[in-house]
C-alpha positions, 0 to 999 in steps of 0.5 A: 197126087203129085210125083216130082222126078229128079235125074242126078249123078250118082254120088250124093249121100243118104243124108243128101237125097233124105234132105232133098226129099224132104225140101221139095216134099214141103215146097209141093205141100206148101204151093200145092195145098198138098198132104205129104202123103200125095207127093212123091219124090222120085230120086233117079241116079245116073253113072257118069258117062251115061248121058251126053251134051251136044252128042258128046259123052260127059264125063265129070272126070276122066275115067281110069285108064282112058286118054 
């Protein structure tokens, strides 16, 4: 089995994620010599703010009410 793990910020359509599922599923399947049935893809979505860069909170934009 192989599990791909992807960390993303939050945001992304269904649509999106269902696309992104299915492209990496084949690209495992075609290197891999894998079955579909022995990947899996797990999608985890992150608020923004909730991760750092150099020590720093990254915040794509700015959020409401800060200066």
């Amino acid at each position: 089995m192989a599990i791909i793990d992807v960390t993303l910020l939050e945001g992304r359509s269904l649509e999106v994620k269902k696309r992104v599922i299915a492209r990496l599923t084949q690209v495992l399947v075609e290197e891999l010599d894998a079955k579909p049935t022995q990947v899996r893809v797990v999608l985890r979505e992150i608020r923004p703010g909730c991760y750092g860069v150099a020590g720093e909170a990254v915040w794509p934009e700015p959020p409401v009410g800060s200066s």
